[in-house]
C-alpha positions in Angstrom: 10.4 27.9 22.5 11.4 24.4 24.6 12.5 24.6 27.9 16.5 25.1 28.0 17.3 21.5 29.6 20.6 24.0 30.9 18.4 26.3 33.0 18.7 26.2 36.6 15.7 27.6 38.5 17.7 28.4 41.5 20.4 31.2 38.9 16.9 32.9 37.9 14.8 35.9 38.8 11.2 34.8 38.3 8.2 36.8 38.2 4.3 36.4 37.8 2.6 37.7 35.6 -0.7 38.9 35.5 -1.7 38.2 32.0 -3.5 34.2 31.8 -1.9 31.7 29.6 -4.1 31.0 26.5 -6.3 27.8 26.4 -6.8 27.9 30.2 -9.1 30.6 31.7 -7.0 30.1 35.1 -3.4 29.5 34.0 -0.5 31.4 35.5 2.1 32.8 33.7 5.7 33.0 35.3 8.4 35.1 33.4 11.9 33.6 34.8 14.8 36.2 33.7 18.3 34.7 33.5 21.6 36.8 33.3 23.1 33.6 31.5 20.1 34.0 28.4 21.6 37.2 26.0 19.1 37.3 23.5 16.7 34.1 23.5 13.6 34.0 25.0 11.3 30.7 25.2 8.4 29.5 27.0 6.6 26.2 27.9 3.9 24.6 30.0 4.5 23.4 33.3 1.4 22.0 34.7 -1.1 24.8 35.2 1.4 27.4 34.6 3.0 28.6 31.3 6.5 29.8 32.0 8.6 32.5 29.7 12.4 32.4 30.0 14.1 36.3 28.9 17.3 37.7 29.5 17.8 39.6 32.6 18.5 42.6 30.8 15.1 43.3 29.1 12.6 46.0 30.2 9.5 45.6 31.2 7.8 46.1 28.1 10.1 44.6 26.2 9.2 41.5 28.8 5.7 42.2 28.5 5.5 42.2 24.7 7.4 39.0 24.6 5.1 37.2 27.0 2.3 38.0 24.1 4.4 36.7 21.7 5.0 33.1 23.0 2.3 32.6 24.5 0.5 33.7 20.9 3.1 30.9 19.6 2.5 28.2 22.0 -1.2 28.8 22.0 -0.8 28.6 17.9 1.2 25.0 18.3 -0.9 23.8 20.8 -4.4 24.6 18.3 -2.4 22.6 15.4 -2.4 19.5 17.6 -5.4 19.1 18.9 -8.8 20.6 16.8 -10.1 17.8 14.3 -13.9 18.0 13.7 -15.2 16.4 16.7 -13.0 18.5 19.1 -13.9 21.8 17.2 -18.0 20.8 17.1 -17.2 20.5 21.3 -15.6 24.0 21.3 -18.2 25.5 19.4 -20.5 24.2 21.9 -18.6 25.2 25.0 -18.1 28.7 23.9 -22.1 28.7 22.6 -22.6 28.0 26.6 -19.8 30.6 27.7 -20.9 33.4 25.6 -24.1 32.8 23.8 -26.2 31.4 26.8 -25.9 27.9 25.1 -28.7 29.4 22.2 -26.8 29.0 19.0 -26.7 24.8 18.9 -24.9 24.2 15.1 -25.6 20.7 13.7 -22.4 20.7 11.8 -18.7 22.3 12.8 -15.9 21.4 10.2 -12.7 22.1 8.6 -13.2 22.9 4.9 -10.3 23.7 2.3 -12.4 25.7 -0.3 -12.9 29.0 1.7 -9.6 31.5 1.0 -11.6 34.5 1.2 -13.0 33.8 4.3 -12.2 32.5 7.7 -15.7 31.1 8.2 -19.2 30.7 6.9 -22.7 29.5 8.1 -25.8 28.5 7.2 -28.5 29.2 9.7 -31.0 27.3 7.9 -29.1 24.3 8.2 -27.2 24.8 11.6 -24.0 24.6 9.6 -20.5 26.3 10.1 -17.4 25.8 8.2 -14.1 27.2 9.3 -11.3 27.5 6.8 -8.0 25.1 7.1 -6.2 28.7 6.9 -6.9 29.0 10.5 -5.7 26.0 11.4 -1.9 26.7 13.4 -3.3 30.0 14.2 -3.9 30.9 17.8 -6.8 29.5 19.9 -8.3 32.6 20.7 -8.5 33.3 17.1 -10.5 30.5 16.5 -12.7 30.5 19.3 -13.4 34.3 17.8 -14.3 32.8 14.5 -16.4 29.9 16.0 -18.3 32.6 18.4 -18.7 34.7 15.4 -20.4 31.8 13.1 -22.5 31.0 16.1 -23.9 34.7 16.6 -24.8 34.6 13.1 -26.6 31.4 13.5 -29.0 33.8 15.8 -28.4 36.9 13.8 -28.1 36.7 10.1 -26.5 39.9 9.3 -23.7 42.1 11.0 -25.9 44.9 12.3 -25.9 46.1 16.0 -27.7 43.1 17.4 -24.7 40.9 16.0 -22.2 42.9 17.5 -23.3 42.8 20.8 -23.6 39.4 20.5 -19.7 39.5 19.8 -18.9 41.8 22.8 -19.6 38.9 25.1 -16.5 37.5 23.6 -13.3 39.3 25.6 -10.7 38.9 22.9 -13.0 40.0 19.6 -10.6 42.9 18.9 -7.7 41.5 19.5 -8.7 38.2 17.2 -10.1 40.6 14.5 -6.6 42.6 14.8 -4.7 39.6 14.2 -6.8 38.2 11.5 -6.3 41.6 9.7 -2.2 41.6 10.2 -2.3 38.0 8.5 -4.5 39.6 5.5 -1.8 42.5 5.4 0.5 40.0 5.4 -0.2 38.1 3.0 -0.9 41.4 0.8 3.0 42.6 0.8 5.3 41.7 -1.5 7.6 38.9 -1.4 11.0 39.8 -1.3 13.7 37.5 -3.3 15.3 35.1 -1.6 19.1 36.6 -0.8 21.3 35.2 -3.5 24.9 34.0 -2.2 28.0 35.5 -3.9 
């Protein structure tokens, strides 16, 4: 996932794609294919530009789903560093003025460690939202889903048809809900024994 300090731009074929880095609405990303990687791929930020190092060898899809993949994973590291309260009460605003016209204002955006049936809960009397800790590490299109989410139900209690249109201003609804509900399959199959050594 860290830049190989051994890559040399110059022994690479490089590549834009079309697909934005997560986090930034404008990002780049570059895929840079090296016959010297075999089976490693990694990525990191370089300025305005997230960059994905494969092996020369890999298809286009397989180059395609691995983008995804790391920039899922950075985007997931990058959320565990930075959203404390005050930074997620800012996002919920910013994405209240991106998607909601600015008309859900909460009071209160926190972390709270007693939900484990839920990724987040409101209280439109109060202007409240809670997130659950569970989300924390996840990616940050997840949990600008579940913040946009809590907001639309701070204008629309239940989950009829109003509230999902209020959801369909979000781009990445179905692909946050899709996650969320392969981390609840997850966490439903069984554990497998740790291998024991002979």
């Amino acid at each position: 996932m860290s830049a190989d300090p051994l890559h040399r731009a110059g022994s690479a074929q490089r590549s834009a794609a079309s697909q934005p880095a997560r986090g930034s609405g404008t990002s780049a990303v570059e895929v840079r294919r090296s016959a010297r990687r075999r089976r490693t791929v990694s990525a990191y930020r370089e300025g305005d530009r997230t960059v994905v190092l494969i092996p020369a060898r890999m298809s286009e899809a397989e180059e395609k789903r691995w983008v995804t993949v790391m920039l899922d994973k950075l985007a997931a590291q990058e959320s565990k560093r930075m959203l404390g309260d005050g930074e997620l009460a800012r996002r919920a605003e910013q994405l209240s003025d991106q998607y909601l016209n600015g008309r859900a204002r909460p009071t209160t955006v926190r972390w709270v460690t007693n939900q484990n049936t839920r990724w987040g809960s409101c209280t439109p009397a109060e202007g409240s939202i809670r997130l659950s800790h569970r989300l924390q590490g996840m990616p940050e299109y997840v949990i600008d889903y579940v913040l946009v989410h809590e907001l639309a139900h701070l204008l629309v209690p239940g989950h009829g048809p109003r509230f999902w249109e209020l959801l369909k201003a979000y781009p990445r609804t179905e692909r946050a809900r899709g996650y969320l509900e392969g981390v609840v399959a997850a966490d439903r199959l069984p554990h497998l024994p740790a291998a024991r050594s002979e």
